[in-house]
C-alpha positions as CSV (number, residue, x, y, z in Angstrom):
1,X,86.7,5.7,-131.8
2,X,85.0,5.8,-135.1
3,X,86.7,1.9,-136.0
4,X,85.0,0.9,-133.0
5,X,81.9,2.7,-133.8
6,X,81.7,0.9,-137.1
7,X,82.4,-2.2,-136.0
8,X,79.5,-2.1,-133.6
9,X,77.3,-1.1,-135.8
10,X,78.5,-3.9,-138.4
11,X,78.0,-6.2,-135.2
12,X,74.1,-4.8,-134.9
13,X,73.7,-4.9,-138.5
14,X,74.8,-9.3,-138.2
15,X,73.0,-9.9,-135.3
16,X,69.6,-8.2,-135.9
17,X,69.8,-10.4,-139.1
18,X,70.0,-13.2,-137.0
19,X,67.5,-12.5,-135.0
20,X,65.0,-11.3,-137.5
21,X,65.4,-14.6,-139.3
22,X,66.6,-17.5,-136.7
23,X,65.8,-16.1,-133.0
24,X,62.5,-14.9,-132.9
25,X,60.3,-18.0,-133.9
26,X,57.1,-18.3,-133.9
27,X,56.0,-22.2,-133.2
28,X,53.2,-23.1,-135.9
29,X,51.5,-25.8,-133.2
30,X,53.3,-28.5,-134.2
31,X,54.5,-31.1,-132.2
32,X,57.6,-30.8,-134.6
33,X,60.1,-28.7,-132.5
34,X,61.7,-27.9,-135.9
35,X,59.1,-26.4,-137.8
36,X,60.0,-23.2,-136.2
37,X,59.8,-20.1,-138.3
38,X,59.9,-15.8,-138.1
39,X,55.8,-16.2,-139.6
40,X,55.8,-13.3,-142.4
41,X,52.4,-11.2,-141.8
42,X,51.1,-11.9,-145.5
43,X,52.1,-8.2,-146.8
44,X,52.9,-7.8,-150.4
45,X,54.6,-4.4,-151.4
46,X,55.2,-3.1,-155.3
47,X,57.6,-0.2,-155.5
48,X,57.6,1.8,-158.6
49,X,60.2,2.4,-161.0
50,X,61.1,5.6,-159.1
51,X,60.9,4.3,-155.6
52,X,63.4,2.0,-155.9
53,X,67.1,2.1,-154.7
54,X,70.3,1.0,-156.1
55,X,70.6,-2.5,-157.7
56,X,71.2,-5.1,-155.0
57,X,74.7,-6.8,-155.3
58,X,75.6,-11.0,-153.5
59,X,76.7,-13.6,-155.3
60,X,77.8,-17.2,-153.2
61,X,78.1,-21.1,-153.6
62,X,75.1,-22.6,-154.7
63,X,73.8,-26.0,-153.2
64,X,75.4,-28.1,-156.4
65,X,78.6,-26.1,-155.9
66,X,78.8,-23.7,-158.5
67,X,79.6,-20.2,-158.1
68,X,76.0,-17.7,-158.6
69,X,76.4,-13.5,-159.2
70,X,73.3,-12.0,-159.4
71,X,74.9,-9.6,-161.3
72,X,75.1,-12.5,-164.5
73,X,71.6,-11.8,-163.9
74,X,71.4,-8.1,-165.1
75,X,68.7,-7.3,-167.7
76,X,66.3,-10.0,-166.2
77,X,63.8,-10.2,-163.9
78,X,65.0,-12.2,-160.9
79,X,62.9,-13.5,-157.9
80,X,64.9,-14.2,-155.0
81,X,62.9,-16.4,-152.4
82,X,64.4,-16.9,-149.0
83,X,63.5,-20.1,-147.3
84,X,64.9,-22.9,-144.9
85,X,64.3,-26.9,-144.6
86,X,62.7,-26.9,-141.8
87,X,59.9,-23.9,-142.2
88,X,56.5,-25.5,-142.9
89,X,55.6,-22.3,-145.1
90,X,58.5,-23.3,-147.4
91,X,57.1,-26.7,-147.9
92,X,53.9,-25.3,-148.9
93,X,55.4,-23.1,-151.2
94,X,57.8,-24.9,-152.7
95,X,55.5,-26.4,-155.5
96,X,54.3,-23.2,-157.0
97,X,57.7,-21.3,-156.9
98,X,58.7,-24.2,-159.3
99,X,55.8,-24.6,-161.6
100,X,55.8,-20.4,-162.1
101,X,59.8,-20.6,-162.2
102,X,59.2,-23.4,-165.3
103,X,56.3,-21.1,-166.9
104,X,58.5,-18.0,-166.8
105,X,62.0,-18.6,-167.6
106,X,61.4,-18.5,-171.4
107,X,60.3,-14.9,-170.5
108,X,63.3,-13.6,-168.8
109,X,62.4,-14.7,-165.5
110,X,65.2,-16.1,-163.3
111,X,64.7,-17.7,-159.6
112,X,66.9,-17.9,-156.8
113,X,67.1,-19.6,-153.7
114,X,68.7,-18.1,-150.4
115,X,68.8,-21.1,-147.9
116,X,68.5,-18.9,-143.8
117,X,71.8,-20.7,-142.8
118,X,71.4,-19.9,-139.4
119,X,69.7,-23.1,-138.2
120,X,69.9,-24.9,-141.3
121,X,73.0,-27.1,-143.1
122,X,73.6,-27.8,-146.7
123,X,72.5,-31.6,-146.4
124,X,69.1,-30.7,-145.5
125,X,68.6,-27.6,-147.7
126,X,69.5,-30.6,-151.0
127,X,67.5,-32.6,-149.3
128,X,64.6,-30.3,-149.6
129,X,65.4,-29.7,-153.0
130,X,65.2,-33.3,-154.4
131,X,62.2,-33.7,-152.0
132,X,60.6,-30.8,-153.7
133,X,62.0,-31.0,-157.2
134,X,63.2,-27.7,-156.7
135,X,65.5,-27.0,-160.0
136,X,66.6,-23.5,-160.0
137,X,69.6,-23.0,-158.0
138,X,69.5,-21.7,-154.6
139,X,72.7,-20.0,-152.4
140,X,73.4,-21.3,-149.2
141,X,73.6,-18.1,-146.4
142,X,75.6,-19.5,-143.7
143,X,76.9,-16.0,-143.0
144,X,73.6,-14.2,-143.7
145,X,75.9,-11.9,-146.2
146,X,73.1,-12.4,-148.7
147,X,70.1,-11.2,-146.3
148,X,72.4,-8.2,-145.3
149,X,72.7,-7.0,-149.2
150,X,68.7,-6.6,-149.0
151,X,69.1,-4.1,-146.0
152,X,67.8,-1.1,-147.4
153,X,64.0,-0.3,-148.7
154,X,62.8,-3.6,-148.4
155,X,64.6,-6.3,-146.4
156,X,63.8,-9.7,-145.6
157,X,62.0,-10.0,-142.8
158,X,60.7,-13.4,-142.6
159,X,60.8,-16.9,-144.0
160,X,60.0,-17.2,-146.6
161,X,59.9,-13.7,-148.0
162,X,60.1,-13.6,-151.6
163,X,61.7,-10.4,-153.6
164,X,61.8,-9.4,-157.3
165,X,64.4,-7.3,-158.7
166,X,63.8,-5.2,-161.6
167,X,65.9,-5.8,-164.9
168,X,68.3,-3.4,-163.2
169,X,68.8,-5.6,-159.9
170,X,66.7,-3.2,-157.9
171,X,64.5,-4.4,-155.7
172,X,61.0,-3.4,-157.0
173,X,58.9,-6.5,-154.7
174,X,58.4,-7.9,-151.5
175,X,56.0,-10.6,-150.3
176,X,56.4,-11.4,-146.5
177,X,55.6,-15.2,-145.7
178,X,53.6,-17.9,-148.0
179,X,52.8,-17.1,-151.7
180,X,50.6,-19.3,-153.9
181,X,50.7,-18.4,-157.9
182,X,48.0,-15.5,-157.9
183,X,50.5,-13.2,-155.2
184,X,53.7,-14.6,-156.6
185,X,52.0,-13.3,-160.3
186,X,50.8,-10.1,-158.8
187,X,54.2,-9.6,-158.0
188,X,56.1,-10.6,-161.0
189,X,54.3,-9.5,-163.8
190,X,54.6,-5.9,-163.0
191,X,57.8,-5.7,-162.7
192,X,58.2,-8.3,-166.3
193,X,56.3,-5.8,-168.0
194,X,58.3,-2.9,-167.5
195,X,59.6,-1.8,-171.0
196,X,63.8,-2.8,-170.7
């Protein structure tokens, strides 16, 4: 009785994920059937040091084949950005997660990619990279194991949603949808300016 009670709820936990980030889309008006997306409602949340739960934990292949632990990670800030190919909110991000990823790496600041693999395939998430000139490495989530690590305090709820972890691998930020630099700053820099 309890095996099958966990297993049902390990069944919830997979298929809520799915349908928080593939099923329920949102059609943005254009005639492109593809550019369907779960539209984030523009909320930004900053936890403090206190607030925060245990340090997140997912490593996986990235899209150039190597092998990425976010643990390797530990003692930097890391933003995590979830995104897909084919949602036109990642397009229009794409640009200024690059140029703030190139301003801030000197200062500790590393970037990941999670690739929504539910309605996406490897082919078109490199694609989107070279299209985008995208150079920190992103994980491709075929089995959503990476969105289910964020279950917790502040999951993923949309794409893009974009996370910061604190030098400990907590999660300390969350910004639901689109970012331009000014909200992927006011996000970042508090968290950077912790004292290690």
């Amino acid at each position: 009785m309890r095996t099958r009670r966990r297993s049902a709820v390990g069944v919830a936990l997979v298929v809520s994920a799915g349908l928080v980030l593939a099923g329920c889309s949102t059609r943005t008006g254009s005639a492109d059937t593809s550019a369907r997306y779960v539209a984030g409602d523009g909320s930004t949340v900053i936890l403090a040091p206190d607030e925060r739960e245990g340090a997140v934990s997912f490593s996986g292949t990235t899209l150039d084949g190597a092998t990425l632990d976010v643990e390797d990670l530990r003692g930097e800030v890391v933003v995590v950005n979830l995104w897909a190919s084919w949602c036109a909110p990642c397009r229009a991000e794409a640009a200024t997660l690059e140029t703030t990823y190139t301003d801030l790496r000197a200062d500790g600041v590393s970037f990941v990619g999670v690739v929504s693999g539910g309605k996406d395939s490897v082919d078109n998430a490199r694609a989107f990279q070279r299209r985008f000139d995208v150079s920190y490495p992103s994980i491709f989530d075929g089995d959503n194991s990476v969105v289910l690590a964020f279950r917790g305090q502040l999951p993923p709820a949309a794409i893009p949603t974009t996370l910061v972890l604190d030098r400990e691998g907590r999660v300390a930020a969350r910004a639901l949808g689109e970012v331009d630099r000014s909200r992927l700053l006011g996000i970042i820099e508090p968290v950077l300016a912790e004292q290690p």
